[in-house]
C-alpha positions as CSV (number, residue, x, y, z in Angstrom):
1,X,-19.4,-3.4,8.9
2,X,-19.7,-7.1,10.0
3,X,-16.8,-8.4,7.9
4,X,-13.4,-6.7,6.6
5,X,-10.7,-8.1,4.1
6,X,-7.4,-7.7,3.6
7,X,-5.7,-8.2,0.8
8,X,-1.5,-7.3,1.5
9,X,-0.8,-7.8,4.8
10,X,2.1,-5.6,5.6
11,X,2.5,-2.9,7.9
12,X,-0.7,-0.7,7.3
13,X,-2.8,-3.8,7.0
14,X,-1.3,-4.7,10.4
15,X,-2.0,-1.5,11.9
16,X,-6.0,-1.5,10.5
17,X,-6.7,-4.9,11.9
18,X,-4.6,-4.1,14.9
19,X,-7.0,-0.1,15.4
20,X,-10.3,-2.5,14.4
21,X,-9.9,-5.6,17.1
22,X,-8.7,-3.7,20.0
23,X,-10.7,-0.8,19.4
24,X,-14.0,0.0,21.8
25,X,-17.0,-2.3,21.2
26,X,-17.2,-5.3,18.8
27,X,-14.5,-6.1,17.0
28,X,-15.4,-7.1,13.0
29,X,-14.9,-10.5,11.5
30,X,-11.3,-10.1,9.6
31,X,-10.3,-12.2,6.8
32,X,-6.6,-11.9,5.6
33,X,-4.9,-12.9,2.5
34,X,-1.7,-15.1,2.6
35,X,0.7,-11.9,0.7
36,X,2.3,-11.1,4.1
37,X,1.8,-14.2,5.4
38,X,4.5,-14.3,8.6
39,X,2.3,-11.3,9.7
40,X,-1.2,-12.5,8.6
41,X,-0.5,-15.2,11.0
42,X,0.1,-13.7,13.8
43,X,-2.9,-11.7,13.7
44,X,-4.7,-14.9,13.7
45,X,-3.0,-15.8,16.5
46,X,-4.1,-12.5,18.5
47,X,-7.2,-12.1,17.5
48,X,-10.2,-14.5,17.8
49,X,-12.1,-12.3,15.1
50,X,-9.6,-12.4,12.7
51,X,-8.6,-15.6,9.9
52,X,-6.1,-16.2,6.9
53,X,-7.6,-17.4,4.0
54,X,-6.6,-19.4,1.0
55,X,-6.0,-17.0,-1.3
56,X,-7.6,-13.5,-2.2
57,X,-10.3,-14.9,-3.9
58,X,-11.3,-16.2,-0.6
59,X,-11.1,-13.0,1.1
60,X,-13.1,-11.0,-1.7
61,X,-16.1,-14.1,-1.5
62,X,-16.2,-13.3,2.5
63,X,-15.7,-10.0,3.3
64,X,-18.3,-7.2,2.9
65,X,-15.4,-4.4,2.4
66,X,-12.1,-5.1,1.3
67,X,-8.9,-3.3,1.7
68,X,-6.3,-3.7,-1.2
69,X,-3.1,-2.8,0.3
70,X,-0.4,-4.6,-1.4
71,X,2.3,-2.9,-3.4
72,X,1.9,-1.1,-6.3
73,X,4.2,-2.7,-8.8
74,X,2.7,-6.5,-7.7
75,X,-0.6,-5.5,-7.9
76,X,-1.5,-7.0,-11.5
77,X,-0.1,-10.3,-9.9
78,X,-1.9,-9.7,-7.0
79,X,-5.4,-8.9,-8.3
80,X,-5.6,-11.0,-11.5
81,X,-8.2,-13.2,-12.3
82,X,-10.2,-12.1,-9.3
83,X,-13.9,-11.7,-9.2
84,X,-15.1,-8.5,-7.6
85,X,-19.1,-9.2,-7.1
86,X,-21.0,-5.6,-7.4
87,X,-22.0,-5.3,-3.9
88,X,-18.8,-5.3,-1.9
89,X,-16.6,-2.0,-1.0
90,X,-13.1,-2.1,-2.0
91,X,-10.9,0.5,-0.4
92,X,-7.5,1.0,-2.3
93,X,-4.5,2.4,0.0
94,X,-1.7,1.6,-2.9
95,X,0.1,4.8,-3.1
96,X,0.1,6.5,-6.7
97,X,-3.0,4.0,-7.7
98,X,-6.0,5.9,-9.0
99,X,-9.1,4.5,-9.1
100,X,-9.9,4.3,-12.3
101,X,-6.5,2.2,-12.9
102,X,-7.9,-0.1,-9.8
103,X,-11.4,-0.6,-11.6
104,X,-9.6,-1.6,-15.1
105,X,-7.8,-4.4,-12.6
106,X,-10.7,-5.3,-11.3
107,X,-13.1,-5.2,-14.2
108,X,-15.8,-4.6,-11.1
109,X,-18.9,-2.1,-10.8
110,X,-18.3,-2.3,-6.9
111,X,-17.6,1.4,-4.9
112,X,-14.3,2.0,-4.9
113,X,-13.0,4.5,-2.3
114,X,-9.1,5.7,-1.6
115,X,-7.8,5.8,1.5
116,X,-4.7,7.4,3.3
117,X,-4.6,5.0,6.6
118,X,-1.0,5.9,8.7
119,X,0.7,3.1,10.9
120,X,-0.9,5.4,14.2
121,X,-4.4,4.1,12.8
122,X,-3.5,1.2,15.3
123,X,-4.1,3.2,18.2
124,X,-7.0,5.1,17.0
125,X,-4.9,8.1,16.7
126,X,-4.8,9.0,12.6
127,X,-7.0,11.1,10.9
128,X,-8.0,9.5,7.5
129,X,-8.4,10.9,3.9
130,X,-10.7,9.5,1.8
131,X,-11.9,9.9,-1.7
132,X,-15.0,9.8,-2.5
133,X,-16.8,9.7,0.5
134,X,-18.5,6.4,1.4
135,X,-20.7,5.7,4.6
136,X,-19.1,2.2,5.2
137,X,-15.5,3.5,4.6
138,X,-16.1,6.4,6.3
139,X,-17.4,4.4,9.7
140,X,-14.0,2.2,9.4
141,X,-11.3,4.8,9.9
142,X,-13.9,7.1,11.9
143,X,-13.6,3.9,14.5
144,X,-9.6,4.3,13.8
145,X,-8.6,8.1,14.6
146,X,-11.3,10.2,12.4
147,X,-12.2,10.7,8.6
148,X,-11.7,13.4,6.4
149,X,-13.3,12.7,3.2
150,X,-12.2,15.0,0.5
151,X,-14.3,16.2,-2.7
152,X,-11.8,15.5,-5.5
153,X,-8.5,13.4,-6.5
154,X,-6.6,16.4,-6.9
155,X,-7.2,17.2,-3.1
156,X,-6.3,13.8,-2.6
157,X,-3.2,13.9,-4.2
158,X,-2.1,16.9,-2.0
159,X,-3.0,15.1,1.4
160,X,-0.8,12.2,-0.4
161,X,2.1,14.5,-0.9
162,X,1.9,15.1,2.6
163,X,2.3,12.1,3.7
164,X,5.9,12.1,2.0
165,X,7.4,14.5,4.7
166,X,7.3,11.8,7.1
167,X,10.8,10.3,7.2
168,X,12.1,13.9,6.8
169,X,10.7,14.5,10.0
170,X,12.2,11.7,11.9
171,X,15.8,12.2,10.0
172,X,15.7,15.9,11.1
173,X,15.5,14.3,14.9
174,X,18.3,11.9,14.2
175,X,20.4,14.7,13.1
176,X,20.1,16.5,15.8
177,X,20.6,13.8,18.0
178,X,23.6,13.3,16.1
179,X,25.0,17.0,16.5
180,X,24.3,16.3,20.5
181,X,26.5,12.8,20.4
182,X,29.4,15.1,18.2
183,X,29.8,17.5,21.4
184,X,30.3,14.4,23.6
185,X,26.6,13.4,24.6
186,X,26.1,9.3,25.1
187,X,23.9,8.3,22.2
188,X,22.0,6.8,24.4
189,X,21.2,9.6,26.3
190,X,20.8,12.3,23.0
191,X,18.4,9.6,21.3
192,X,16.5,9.7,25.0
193,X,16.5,13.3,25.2
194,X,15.3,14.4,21.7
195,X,12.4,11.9,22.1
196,X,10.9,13.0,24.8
197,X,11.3,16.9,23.4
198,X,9.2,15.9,20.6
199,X,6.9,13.8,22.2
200,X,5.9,16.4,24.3
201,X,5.8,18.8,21.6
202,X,3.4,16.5,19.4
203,X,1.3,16.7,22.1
204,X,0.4,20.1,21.6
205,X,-0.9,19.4,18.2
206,X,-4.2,18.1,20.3
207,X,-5.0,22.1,21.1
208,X,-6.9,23.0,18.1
209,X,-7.9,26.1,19.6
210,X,-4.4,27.4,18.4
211,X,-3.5,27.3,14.9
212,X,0.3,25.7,14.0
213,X,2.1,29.5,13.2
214,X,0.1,30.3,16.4
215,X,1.6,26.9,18.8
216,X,5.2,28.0,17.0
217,X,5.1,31.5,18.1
218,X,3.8,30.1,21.6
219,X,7.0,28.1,21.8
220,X,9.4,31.1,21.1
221,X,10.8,33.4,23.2
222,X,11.5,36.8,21.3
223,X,15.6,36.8,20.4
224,X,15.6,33.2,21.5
225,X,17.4,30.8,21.2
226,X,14.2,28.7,19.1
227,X,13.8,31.8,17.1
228,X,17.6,32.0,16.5
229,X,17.4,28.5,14.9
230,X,14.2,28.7,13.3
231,X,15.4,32.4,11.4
232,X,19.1,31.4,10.8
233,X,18.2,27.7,9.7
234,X,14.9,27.3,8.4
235,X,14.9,30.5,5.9
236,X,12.5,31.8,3.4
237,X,15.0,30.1,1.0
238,X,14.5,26.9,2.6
239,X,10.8,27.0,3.1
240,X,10.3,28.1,-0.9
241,X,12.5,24.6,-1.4
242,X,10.3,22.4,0.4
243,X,7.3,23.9,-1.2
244,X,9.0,23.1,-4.3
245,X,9.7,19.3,-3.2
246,X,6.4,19.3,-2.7
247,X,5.2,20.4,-5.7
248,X,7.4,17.6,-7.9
249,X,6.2,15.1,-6.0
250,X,2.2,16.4,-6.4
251,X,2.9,16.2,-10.1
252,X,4.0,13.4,-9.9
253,X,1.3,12.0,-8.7
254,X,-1.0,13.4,-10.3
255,X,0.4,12.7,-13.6
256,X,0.1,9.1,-15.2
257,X,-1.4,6.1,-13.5
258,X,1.0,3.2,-15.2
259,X,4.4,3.4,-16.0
260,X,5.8,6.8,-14.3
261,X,4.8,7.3,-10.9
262,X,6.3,5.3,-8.1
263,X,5.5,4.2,-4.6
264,X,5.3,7.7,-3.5
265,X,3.2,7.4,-0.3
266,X,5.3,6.1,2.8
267,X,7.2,4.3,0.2
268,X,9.1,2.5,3.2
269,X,6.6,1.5,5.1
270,X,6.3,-2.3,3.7
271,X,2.9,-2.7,2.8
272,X,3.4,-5.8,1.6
273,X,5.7,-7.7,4.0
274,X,6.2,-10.9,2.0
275,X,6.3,-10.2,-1.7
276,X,6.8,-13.5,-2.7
277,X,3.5,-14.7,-1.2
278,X,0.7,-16.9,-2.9
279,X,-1.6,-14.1,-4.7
């Protein structure tokens, strides 16, 4: 992997290029299209490995792999017209994007793999799914946290779904930090300490000798006040309705490539920063 493309440069195509030219040993030649192009930019300003090209034409005719990471509703606009030659890799991260939709686009015989990259790939720290397994893909993300490569779509699609608890995570912290600032805290000092609570307890996640219902019973004290919350709050009744969130949004994306489904994985997350970019 001498030479990488990106095509959508928004926040996960920031975070790649970020992992791949501050990661340990050599970083790759980088070629970025102009969508995102406030962002492309600056990379090219950072890195010495890393140019803006053209147009995505450009990008495709020098990269040997090539990450399509623009949005999914601009991605006809985006893709059209382009010429895809047989022996590059293309790695599609757009959310709800199949790859058999992506091949129609690009009327290509090239590999194409799916990816799941998170913003943390740009410290090396996020674990990859990809579908179908490819040695060259598989080498990128496994230089940006780890790979897991994963048989079928539909075991995709449930790793995507995943992804979609995200926000609900940190809006859970900013409610609580709320509650703390309602009984007279400084929201300074809530935001401060409810940070550093987690932080420490993400850290745990590292021990992999424990499994998760194993590091939560190893943080509860027995009539605590942890287990008061987690018993009184976070029910049966509202466990079986997140497993039921979960299971709308799987079908949803697992049901129609075109026309239904929406930007359903980290749909905030800006993967294409400038929309209005030259394709």
């Amino acid at each position: 992997m001498k030479r990488v493309g990106v095509i959508g440069v928004g926040e996960i195509g920031r975070a790649i290029v970020t992992g791949l030219c501050e990661g340990a040993g050599d970083a790759p030649e980088v070629f970025l299209s102009p969508r995102g192009a406030r962002t492309a930019a600056e990379l090219s300003r950072r890195y010495e490995s890393v140019r803006v090209c053209a147009g995505n034409q450009e990008v495709l005719n020098r990269s040997d792999i090539v990450i399509i990471a623009v949005r999914r509703d601009d991605r006809h606009e985006a893709l059209a017209g382009l010429t895809v030659g047989d022996d590059r890799v293309v790695v599609n991260v757009m959310a709800g994007v199949g790859n058999d939709d992506l091949g129609r686009t690009l009327a290509t015989g090239a590999p194409l793999v799916r990816a799941i990259p998170l913003p943390a790939v740009r410290e090396r720290r996020s674990v990859t799914v990809t579908h179908p397994a490819h040695p060259v893909v598989d080498d990128l993300f496994a230089r940006l946290g780890g790979v897991l490569p994963v048989e079928d779509e539909a075991a995709f699609n449930v790793f995507s779904a995943l992804t979609g608890t995200l926000t609900a995570h940190y809006s859970y912290l900013a409610t609580i930090a709320s509650w703390a600032t309602g009984h007279g805290i400084a929201p300074e000092a809530a935001d401060s300490y409810v940070r550093g609570l987690f932080q420490g307890v993400g850290r745990s996640l590292s021990d992999r000798t424990r499994s998760l219902h194993q590091l939560a019973a190893d943080h509860e004290t027995p009539n605590g006040s942890n287990e008061r919350v987690r018993t009184t709050w976070f029910t049966p009744a509202n466990a079986q309705a997140l497993g039921q969130t979960l299971d709308d949004l799987l079908t949803r994306l697992d049901g129609p490539r075109d026309g239904g489904a929406r930007d359903l994985q980290a749909e905030g997350a800006a993967l294409d920063e400038d929309r209005h970019a030259d394709a």
